[in-house]
Structures are given as structure tokens and as C-alpha cells.
C-alpha positions in Angstrom: -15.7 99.0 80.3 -12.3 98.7 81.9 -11.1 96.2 84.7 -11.7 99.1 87.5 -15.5 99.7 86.2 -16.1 95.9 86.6 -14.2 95.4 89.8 -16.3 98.5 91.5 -19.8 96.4 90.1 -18.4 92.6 91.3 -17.9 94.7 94.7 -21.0 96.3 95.1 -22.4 92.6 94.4 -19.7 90.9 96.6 -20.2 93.3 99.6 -24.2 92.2 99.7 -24.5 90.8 103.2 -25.4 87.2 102.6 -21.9 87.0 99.7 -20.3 88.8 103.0 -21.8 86.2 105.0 -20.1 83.2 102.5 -16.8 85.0 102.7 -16.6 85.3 106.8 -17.5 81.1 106.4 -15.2 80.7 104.2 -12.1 82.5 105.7 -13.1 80.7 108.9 -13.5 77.2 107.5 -9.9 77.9 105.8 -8.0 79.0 109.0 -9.8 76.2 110.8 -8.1 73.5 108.2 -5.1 75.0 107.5 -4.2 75.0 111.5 -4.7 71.5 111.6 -1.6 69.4 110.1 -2.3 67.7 106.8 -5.7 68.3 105.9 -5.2 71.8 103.7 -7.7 73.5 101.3 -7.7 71.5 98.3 -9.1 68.6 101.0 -11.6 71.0 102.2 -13.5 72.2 99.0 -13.4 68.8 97.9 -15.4 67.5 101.1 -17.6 70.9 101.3 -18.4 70.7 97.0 -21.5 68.4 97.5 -23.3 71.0 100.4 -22.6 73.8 97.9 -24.9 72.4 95.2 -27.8 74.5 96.4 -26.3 78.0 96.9 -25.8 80.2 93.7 -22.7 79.7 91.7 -21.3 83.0 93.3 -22.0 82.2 97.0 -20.2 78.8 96.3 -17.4 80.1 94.7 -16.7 83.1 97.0 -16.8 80.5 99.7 -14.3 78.5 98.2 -12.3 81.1 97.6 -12.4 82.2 101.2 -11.5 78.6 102.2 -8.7 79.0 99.7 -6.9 82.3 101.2 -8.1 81.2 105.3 -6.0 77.8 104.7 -2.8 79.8 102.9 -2.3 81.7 106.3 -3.9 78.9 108.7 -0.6 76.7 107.9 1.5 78.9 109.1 0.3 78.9 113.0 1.2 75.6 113.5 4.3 75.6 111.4 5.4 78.5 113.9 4.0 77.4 117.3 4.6 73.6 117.0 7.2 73.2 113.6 4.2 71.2 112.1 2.9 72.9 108.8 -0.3 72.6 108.6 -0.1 72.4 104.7 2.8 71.8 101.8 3.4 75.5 101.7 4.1 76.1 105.1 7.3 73.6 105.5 9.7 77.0 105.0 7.8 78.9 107.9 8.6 76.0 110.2 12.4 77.0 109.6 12.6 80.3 111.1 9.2 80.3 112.6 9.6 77.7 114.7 13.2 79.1 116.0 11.2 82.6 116.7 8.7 80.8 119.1 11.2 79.1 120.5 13.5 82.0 121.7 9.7 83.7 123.0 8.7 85.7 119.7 6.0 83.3 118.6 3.7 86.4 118.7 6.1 88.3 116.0 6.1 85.8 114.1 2.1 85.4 113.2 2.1 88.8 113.6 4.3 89.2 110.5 3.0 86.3 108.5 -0.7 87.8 108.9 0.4 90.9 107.9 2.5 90.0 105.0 -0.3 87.4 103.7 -2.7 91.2 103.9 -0.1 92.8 102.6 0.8 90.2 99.4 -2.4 89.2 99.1 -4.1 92.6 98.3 -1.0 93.6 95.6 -1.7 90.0 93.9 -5.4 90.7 94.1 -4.5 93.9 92.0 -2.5 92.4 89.4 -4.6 90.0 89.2 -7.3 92.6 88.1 -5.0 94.2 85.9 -2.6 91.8 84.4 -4.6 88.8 84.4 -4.7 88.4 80.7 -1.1 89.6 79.9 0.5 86.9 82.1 -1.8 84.0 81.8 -1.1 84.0 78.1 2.6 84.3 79.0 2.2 81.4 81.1 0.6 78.8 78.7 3.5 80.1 75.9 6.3 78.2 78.3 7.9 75.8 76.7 9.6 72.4 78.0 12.8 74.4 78.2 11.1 77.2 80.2 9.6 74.7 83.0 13.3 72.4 83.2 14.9 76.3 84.0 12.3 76.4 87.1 13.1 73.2 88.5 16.6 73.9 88.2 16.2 77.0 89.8 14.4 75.3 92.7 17.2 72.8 92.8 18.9 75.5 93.2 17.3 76.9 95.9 18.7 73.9 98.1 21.9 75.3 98.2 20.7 77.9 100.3 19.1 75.4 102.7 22.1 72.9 103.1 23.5 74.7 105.7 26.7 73.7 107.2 26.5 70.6 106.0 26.9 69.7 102.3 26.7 65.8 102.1 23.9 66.1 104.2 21.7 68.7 102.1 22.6 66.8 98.6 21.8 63.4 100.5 18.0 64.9 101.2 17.9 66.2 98.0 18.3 62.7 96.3 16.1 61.2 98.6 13.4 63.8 98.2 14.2 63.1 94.4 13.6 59.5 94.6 10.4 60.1 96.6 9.0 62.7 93.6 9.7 59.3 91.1 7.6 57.1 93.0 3.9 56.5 91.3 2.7 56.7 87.4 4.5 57.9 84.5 2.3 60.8 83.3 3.5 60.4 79.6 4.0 56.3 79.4 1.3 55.1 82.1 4.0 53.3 83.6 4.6 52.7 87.3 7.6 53.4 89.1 9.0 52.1 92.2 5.7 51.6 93.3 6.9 47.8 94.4 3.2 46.7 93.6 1.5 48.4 96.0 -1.5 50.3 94.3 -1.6 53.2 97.2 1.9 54.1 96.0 0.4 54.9 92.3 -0.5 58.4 92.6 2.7 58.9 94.2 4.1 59.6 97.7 1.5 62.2 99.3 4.2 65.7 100.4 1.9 66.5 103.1 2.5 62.9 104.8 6.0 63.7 104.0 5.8 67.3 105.6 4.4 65.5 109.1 6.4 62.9 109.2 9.5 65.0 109.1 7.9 67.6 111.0 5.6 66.8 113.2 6.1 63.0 113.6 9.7 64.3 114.7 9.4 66.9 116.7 7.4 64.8 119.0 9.9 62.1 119.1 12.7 64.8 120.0 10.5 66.2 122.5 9.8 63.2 124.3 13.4 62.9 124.5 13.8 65.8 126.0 11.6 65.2 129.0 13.6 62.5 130.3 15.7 64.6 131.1 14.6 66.8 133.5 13.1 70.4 133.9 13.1 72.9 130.4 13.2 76.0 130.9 9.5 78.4 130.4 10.6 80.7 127.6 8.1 84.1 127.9 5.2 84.8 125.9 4.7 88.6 124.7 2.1 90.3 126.4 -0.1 92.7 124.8 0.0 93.7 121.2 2.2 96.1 121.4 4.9 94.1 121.9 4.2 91.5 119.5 6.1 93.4 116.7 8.8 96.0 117.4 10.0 98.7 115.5 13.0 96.5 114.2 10.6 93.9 113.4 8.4 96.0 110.9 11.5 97.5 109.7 13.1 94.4 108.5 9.7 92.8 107.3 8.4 95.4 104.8 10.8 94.4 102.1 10.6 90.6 102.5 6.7 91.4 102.1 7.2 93.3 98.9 9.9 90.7 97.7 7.9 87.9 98.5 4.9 89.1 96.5 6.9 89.9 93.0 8.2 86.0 93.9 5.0 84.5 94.6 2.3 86.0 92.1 4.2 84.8 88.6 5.5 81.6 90.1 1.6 80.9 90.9 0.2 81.3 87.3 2.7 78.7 86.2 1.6 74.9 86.3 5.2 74.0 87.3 5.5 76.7 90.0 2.8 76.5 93.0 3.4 78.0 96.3 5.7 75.4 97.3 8.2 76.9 94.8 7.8 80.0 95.6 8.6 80.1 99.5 11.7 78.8 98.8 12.5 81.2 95.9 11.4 83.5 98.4 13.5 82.0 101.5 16.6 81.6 99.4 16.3 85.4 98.0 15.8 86.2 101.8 18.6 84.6 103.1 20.8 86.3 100.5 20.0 89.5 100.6 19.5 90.3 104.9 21.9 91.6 107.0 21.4 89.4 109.2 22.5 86.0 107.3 23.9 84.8 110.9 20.1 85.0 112.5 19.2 82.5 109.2 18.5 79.0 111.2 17.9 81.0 114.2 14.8 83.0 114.0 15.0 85.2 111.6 12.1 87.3 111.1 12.6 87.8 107.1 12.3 84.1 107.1 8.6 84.2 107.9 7.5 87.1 106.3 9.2 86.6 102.9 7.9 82.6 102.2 4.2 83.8 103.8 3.8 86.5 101.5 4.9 84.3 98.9 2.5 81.9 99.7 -0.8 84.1 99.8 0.4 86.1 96.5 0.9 82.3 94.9 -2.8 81.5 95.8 -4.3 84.6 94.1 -1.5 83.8 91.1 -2.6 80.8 90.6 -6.4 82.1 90.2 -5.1 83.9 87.6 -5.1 81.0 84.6 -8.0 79.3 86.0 -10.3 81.9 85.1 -8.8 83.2 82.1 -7.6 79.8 80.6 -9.7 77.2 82.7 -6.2 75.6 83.5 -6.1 74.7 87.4 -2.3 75.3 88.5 -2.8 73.5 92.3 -5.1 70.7 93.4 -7.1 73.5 95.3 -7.5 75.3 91.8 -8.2 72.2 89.9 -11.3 70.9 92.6 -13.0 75.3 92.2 -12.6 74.6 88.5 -14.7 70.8 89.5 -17.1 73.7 91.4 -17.4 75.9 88.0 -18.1 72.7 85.9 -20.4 71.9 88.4 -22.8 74.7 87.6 -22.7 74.5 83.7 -19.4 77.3 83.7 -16.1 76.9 81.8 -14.0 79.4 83.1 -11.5 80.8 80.3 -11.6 83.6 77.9 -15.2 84.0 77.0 -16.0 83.4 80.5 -15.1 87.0 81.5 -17.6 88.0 78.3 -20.5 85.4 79.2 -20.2 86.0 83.1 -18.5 89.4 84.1 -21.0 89.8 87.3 -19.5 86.0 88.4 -16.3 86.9 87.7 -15.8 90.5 89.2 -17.7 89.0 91.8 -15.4 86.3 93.1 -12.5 88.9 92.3 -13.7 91.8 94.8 -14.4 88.9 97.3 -10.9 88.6 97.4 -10.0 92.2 98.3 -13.0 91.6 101.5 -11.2 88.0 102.0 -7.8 89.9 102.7 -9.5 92.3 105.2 -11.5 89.6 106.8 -8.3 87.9 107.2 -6.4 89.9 108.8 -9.4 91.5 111.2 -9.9 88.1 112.3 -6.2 86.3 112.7 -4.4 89.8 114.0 -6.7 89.8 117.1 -6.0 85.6 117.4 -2.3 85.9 117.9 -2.1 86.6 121.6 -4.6 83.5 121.6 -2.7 81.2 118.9 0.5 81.7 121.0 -1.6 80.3 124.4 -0.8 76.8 122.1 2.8 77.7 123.9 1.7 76.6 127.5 -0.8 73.2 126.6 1.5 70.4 128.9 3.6 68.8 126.3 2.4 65.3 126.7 -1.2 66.6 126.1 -0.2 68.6 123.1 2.1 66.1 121.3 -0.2 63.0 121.5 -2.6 65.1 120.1 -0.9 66.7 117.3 0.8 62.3 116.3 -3.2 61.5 116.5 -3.9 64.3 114.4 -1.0 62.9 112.0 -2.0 59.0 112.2 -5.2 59.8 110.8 -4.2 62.0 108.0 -2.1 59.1 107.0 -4.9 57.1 107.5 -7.9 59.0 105.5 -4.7 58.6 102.5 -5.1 54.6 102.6 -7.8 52.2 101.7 -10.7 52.1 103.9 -10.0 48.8 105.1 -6.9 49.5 106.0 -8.1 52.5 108.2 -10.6 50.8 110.4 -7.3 48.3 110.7 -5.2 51.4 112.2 -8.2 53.8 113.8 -8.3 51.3 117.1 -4.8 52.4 117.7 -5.0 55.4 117.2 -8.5 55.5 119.1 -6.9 53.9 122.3 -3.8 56.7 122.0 -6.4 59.5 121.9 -8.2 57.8 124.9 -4.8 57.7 127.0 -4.2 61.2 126.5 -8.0 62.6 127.7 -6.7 60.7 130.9 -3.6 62.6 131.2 -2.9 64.6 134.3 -4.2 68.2 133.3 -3.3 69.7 136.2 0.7 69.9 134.7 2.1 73.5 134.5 2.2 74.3 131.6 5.2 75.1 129.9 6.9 76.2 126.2 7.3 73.9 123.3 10.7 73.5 122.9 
């Protein structure tokens, strides 16, 4: 039978209503985490693996799919509301996000990254159906040569993000590269810059990287900023017909195409991830608009290009984990932990030995995409309510929030050490004055 024949039988299993029920849980588990900074999918299927031992192997995997796709778009509400990515693939969407909810277009902005993840999502789902075979083996025939032409390229890709400033963007670029040595040799076993310290073995966490620079200071700069008097209320959109204008879906259709042909074959490679391909996707963005000058400043094609890139990624990388059983993120690697778990090996004959499984878990992605989007669209006149929270509430909450993702990284003794702090921070701020007007996050 061909792909279309087995896709139409995984969907008429995959649209039963308790698998429909597991995919609504899943989205919703996945939005949930990928809103809050630091935590991410991969995090979230690890913690939710042991309560999935006594569901099926396809409830448990369209769940964890679910969680998968819901945490891809989660990141990006924070990233764009607050400049805090709620995951690693979300740092570009802070860039020109951010600057949109600042200037009171927070609403076009998660209007466009919901609709380009639908949008990428779906098309990747599809060649995922179709191609799945053709470009996983032209994945695993890379060579060393092929993968040091990627990094170069995303070397590359700085260039386009240095801005004005050239010493500046080179000097972040070596210190991001020094940060990438730190931990274990993969080849030798040998440990690098780690100065001894055994939580710097596995290397320097991005996400705590991702907060500190984000989140850690925006908050800072913020409480700066009050000091010195009144800021200005910038306007939240009203009604959803005004989240997206004409203009706005006009310059976002291509980014969301572009961003897809990015995203799906820079997923199915081990070096590539999502990370990679937002800023392929930003720098190809900021290249080819007519509006270079709004780059820095809000520009819409700077959301939805790196967002589609980032949902097509997360179905890319799907694609050599079930046909070659190789795991191409940590969120891939801990499903494939979930396939061992029930006596599977996903790879070639997996599609011969379990075709219902597979198609299953496949078709649950085309209803994960339509879940999605019914369920985030209507959310964005609420996300954008995150706008008017009184700053002192909303920043001690979201440095809590990163304290104890830098925390739950350490040892557990030296958690309990930091969690009284950090429980005496999150005591002061449920005694702040709530009564504040609320104003925008700027």
C-alpha cells in the first residue's frame, strides 16, 4: 500500500476519541511548558515517561508527540510578550517579537507565529509522509565535511545578527564559542575548562544561557527603568480583527513558506536542530524583505520566518527517528527512551513490523496542528493581557521562575541550599501591592 493508504488507516485510528483525548493533553501540557522559561519539551516527556507506562504504546506516543509540537509554539509567547524564550528555539523570536509588543503589536506577533507553526507544521507533516525515507537516508550519508559546511554556515549566520556593531557581534561569538567547549570531549573523554567542577561536565546548559541573557536581563533593565519615573502604556489590539492586518498577512506568507523549506531538512540532520534553523531562517529573512530597516525593530518576517522554522524542525527531526532509530534533539532522543520502553525499535523494519503505530503517531500530527492552532489563535487576546500584570509582580516572578530552572540543573544539595532564597523572593512578591495600574512591559 502506498504512504496515502496508510496515512488514511493511522487517521481513522488516531481520530478514535480516547487517542483524540491524548493529543488535546498533550498539546496542552506542551503549550503549558513551553510558556514557562527554561523547562521545554525534552524536560517534560522525560518527567511524564514513568505515568505513561500503563497507556498503550500509541496513546503514549501521540501524547508525547503532542507535548512535542504544544512546547515548539509555547516558547514563543513569552519570547514575544516578555523577551524571555521559553525554550532554545525561541531566542530568535525574542529579537523581533519582543520589539513588536513593545511598539503595541504583541497580538500580531502570536498571531503570526501560531499561524506559521499551522502553516509549517502541516507542509512538514506531509513530507514527512512522503519523503521520509528519501531524506533520512540522505541524512545518515553526511559526511564530516558535510556537518563542518553547516556550522560554518551557522557561523555564518552571525553576520546577519551583528548589527551595527562588528567587535561586538565577533566578541559574542567567541564567547558563545568558548561556552560550546566547556564539558567532556565526546571523542577523547576528556574534560575541558570544566575547572573541576563536575556540574560543568555535560557542558554549559543553552537554556540557562538563553535566561540569563534574556530574562535575567531584561528584568535588571526594567528595574532600571522604574526609577525613573512614569513609562508610557503602549495599546493593546482589541478584537481579532485587528490583530493581523492585511500588510501583516501579506508580508508573512512567504517567510512561512521559506521558513518551512529551512526548517524540515535542517531537522533530519543530527547537527542541524531547530536552533539552526531559526537563524538560517532569520538571516534568509533579513536578506531578502523590503523592509531590512524594520530588522531590530519589529519586523513581522522576523517572527514568522524562525517560528515556522522551528515547528517544521520538530516534525524534521521525527523523520530519522522513526526510520533510522537516530534521535536528532534531546526531545527525540527521550520518545525514542518511550519506544524502547515498550519492546519497539523504531527504524526501517519498524514501518513493516508496526505500520498501525507508526501511521498512527503520523496522522496525530496533522490533528496536533489543528488542535494547535484552535486552541492558541483564540489565546492571543488573553496571552497579550501578560502586557498589563504590574511590572514588579511580573518580573519577580519570571527571575523566580529562572532561579529555579538553574536550580533543578544543580545537585540536590545545592538546591535546598538556594530554594530558601528564592522561597523568601516568591514570598515578597505575593505581598506586593496588587492594586498598581497596570501597565506595558517595556
Amino acid at each position: 500500500m502506498d504512504s496515502w493508504t496508510l496515512l488514511l488507516e493511522g487517521l481513522s485510528t488516531a481520530m478514535q476519541p480516547q487517542y483524540l483525548l491524548f493529543a488535546l493533553l498533550g498539546v496542552l501540557i506542551g503549550t503549558a511548558v513551553g510558556v514557562l522559561p527554561g523547562i521545554g519539551p525534552a524536560m517534560t516527556v522525560a518527567l511524564l515517561l514513568p505515568l505513561t507506562y500503563t497507556l498503550d504504546p500509541t496513546a503514549a506516543l501521540i501524547t508525547f508527540a503532542g507535548i512535542y509540537y504544544g512546547g515548539m509554539y509555547g516558547g514563543s509567547t513569552t519570547s514575544t510578550l516578555l523577551n524571555t524564550p521559553g525554550e532554545s528555539a525561541s531566542i530568535v523570536t525574542a529579537i523581533e517579537g519582543n520589539r513588536m509588543a513593545k511598539a503595541g503589536r504583541g497580538a500580531a506577533a502570536l498571531a503570526t507565529a501560531a499561524i506559521g507553526s499551522f502553516v509549517a507544521g502541516t507542509l512538514a507533516t506531509v513530507g514527512l509522509t512522503l519523503l521520509a525515507p528519501v531524506l533520512a537516508s540522505f541524512a545518515v550519508g553526511l559526511g564530516p565535511a558535510d556537518y563542518f559546511a553547516l556550522i560554518v554556515i551557522a557561523f555564518i549566520t552571525v553576520g546577519a545578527l551583528i548589527g551595527s556593531s562588528v567587535p561586538r557581534g565577533m566578541l559574542s561569538l567567541g564567547v558563545g564559542l568558548f561556552l560550546g567547549l566547556i564539558g567532556t570531549d565526546l571523542l577523547s573523554g576528556q574534560q575541558r575548562y570544566t575547572m573541576g567542577l563536575l556540574a560543568l561536565s555535560d557542558g554549559v546548559d543553552i537554556v540557562l544561557v538563553a535566561v540569563g541573557l534574556f530574562a535575567v536581563g531584561e528584568t535588571l533593565y526594567i528595574a532600571a527603568r522604574l526609577r525613573h519615573g512614569a513609562v508610557d502604556v503602549i495599546p493593546v489590539a482589541r478584537g481579532w480583527r485587528s490583530w493581523m492586518s492585511r500588510e501583516d498577512w501579506k508580508r508573512s506568507w512567504k517567510p512561512w513558506l521559506r521558513g518551512t523549506a529551512i526548517g524540515f531538512p535542517i531537522g533530519t540532520i543530527p547537527a542541524g536542530g531547530a536552533d539552526v534553523a531559526t537563524f538560517l531562517s532569520y538571516a534568509t529573512e533579513r536578506r531578502l524583505s523590503k523592509h531590512r530597516a524594520q530588522f531590530g525593530r519589529g519586523a513581522i518576517e522576523g517572527v514568522a520566518g524562525p517560528e515556522s522554522a522551528n515547528n517544521a524542525a520538530a516534525a524534521g527531526a521525527l523523520m530519522p527517528l522513526l526510520t533510522l532509530g537516530l534521535p536528532t534533539t534531546a526531545t527525540a532522543a527521550i520518545i525514542l527512551v518511550a519506544f524502547q520502553a515498550y519492546g519497539l525499535q523504531p527504524g526501517p523494519l519498524l514501518f513493516e513490523t508496526q505500520p498501525a503505530l507508526v501511521w498512527a503517531l503520523v496522522a496525530s500530527l496533522y490533528l496536533g496542528n489543528v488542535i494547535l492552532i484552535v486552541l492558541n489563535l483564540p489565546l492571543v487576546g488573553i496571552w497579550v493581557k501578560l502586557l498589563q500584570i504590574p511590572r514588579p509582580s511580573c518580573w519577580a516572578a519570571c527571575g523566580c521562575a529562572g532561579a529555579r530552572r538553574a536550580t533543578s540543573s544543580s545537585s540536590p544539595r545545592r538546591s535546598r541550599c538556594r530554594s530558601a532564597p528564592i522561597r523568601r523572593c516568591e514570598r515578597r512578591v505575593t505581598r506586593q501591592d496588587h492594586g498598581a495600574r497596570g501597565d506595558i512591559l517595556i
